[in-house]
C-alpha positions in Angstrom: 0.0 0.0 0.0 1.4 3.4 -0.8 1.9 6.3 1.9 1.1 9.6 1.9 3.9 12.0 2.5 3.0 15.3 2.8 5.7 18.0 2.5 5.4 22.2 2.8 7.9 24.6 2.4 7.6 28.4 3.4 6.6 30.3 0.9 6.1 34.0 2.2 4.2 36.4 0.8 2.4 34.5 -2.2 -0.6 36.3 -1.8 -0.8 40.1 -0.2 -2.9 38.4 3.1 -1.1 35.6 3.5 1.6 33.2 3.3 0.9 29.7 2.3 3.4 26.7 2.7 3.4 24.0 -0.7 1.5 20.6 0.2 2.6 17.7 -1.5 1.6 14.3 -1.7 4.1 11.3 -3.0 4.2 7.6 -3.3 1.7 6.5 -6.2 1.5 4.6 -9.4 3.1 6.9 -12.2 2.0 5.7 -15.9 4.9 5.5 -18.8 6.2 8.5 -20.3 4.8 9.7 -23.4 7.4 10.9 -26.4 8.2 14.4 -26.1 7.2 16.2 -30.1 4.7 18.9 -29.9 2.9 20.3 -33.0 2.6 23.6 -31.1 4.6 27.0 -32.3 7.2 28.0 -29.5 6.3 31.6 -28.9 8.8 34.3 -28.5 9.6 36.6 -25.8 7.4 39.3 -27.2 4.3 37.4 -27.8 3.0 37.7 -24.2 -0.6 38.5 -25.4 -0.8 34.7 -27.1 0.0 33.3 -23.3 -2.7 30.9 -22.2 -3.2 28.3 -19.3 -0.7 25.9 -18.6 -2.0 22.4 -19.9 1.3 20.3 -20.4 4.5 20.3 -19.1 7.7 18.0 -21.5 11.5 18.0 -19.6 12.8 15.7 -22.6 16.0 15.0 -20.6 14.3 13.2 -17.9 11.3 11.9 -20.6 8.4 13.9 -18.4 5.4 14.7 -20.9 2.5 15.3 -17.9 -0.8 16.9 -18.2 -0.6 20.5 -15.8 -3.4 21.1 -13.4 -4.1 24.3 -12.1 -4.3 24.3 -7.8 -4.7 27.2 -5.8 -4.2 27.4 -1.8 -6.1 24.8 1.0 -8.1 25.7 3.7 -5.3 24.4 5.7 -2.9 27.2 3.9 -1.0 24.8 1.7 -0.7 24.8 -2.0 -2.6 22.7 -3.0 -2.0 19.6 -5.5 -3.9 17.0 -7.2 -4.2 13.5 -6.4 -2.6 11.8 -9.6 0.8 10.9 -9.6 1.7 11.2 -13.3 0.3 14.9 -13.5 1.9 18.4 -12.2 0.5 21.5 -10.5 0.5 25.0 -11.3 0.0 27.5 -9.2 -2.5 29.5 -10.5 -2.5 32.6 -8.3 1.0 33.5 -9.4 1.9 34.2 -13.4 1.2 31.5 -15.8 4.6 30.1 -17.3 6.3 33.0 -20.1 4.5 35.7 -18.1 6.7 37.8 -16.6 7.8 37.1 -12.9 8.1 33.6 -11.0 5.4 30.4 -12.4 5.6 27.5 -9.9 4.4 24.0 -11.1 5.0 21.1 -8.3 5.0 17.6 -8.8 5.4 14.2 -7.1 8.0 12.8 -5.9 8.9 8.7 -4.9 7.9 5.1 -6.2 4.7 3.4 -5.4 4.8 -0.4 -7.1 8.4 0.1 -8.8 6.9 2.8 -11.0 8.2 6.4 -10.2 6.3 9.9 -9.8 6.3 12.8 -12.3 9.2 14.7 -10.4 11.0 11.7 -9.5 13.8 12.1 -11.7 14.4 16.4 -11.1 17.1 16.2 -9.5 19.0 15.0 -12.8 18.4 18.3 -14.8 21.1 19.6 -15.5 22.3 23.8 -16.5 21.2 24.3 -20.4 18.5 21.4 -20.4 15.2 22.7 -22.3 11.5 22.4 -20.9 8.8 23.1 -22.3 4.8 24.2 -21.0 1.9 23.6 -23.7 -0.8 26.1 -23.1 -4.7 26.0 -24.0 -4.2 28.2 -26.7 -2.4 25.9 -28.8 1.4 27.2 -28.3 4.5 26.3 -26.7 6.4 28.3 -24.2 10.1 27.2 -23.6 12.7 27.3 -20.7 16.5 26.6 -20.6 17.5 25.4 -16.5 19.8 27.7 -14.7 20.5 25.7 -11.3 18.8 23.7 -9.0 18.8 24.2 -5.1 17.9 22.5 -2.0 15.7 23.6 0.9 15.4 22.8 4.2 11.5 22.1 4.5 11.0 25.5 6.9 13.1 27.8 5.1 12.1 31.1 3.9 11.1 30.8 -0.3 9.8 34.2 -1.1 12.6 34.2 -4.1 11.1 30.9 -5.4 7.2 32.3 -6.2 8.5 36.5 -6.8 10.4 38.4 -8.8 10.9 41.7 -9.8 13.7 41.2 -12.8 11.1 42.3 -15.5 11.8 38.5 -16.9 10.4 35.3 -16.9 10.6 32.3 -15.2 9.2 28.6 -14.5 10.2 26.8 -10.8 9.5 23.4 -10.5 9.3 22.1 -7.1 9.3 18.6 -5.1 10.5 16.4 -2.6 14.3 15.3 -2.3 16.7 13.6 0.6 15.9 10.5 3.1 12.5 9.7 4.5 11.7 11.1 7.7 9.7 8.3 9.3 8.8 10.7 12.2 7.9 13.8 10.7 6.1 11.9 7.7 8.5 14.0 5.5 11.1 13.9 3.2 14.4 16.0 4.8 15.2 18.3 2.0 12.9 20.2 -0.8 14.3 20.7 -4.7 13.9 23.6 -6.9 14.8 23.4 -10.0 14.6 27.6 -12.0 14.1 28.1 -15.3 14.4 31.0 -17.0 12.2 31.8 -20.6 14.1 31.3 -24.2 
C-alpha cells in the first residue's frame, strides 16, 4: 500500500494576506512517459498576449510529458495539488509560465509499485537542459534550466514564487533527501529555476 507524504515549504508572501506553505503528496503509481514532439509553435519573448493556461509540461532530458493542473491554496494554507501521480500542479495565483515574474508547477516525488512519480527524476536536470509548458491556446512556451537548489522544508522561499527582474521564469518544485519516518517528511525540498528562451 502506498503512503502519503505530505511535504510544505515556506513560501512568504504568495498572496498580499497571506503566506501559504506548498502541500505535497508522493508515493503513487506513475503511468509511462509519453514521447516528447509537440505540433505547437514555441512563442517568442514578445508574444505575451498569445499566453494561455498551462495544460502540459515535457522536460525531454528526464522523458516527463505530464498533463498541468491548475491548484490554488487549501483551507489548511497549503498549495494545494492533485491526487494523480503522473500529472503536475501550477500555481495559479502566481503568473502563468512565459509571463513575466516567478510560475511554480509542483510535482510528485517517490515510487509506489516500482513505477516512479512525475518529479522523481528532477534532480538530474542539469544547467542548459530545455523544458517546455503547452498552453490551451495551442502554443508552446520554452525554458533553458539555470540551477537547481535545495531547501530545508521551513526555510524562507519568497525568491522561489516573486520576482521583480522584469523576466520570466518557471520553478518546479518537489520532494528530495531521506524519509523522515517521524515527521512523515522527506528532509530536504528541490527547486529546480528556469528561466524563458
Amino acid at each position: 500500500m502506498a503512503r502519503r507524504i505530505v511535504f510544505s515549504i515556506i513560501a512568504v508572501g504568495l498572496l498580499a494576506a497571506t503566506a501559504p506553505t506548498l502541500g505535497l503528496a508522493f508515493n503513487r503509481p506513475a503511468q509511462s512517459i509519453a514521447r516528447e514532439t509537440s505540433h505547437t509553435p514555441v512563442l517568442s519573448q514578445k508574444s505575451v498576449n498569445d499566453i494561455g493556461i498551462p495544460i502540459r509540461l515535457r522536460i525531454p532530458a528526464i522523458n516527463v510529458n505530464s498533463a498541468v493542473e491548475p491548484v490554488g491554496i487549501t483551507p489548511g494554507g497549503v498549495m494545494d495539488i492533485k491526487e494523480n501521480q503522473d500529472n503536475t500542479a501550477w500555481y495559479k495565483y502566481g503568473p502563468r509560465p512565459g509571463e513575466n515574474g516567478n510560475a511554480v508547477i509542483a510535482g510528485h516525488y517517490g515510487w509506489d509499485h516500482q513505477k516512479p512519480s512525475v518529479f522523481t527524476q528532477l534532480s538530474k536536470l542539469q544547467e542548459g537542459d530545455k523544458l517546455y509548458v503547452d498552453s490551451d491556446k495551442r502554443t508552446t512556451i520554452a525554458f533553458v534550466i539555470r540551477k537547481s537548489k535545495r531547501y530545508n522544508p521551513d526555510a524562507d522561499t519568497t525568491a522561489i514564487f516573486k520576482s521583480n527582474d522584469g523576466n520570466s521564469h518557471l520553478n518546479l518544485i518537489t520532494c528530495d533527501g531521506s524519509w523522515d519516518e517521524a515527521k512523515k517528511s522527506y528532509t530536504n525540498r528541490l527547486v529546480v529555476f528556469a528561466d524563458r528562451t
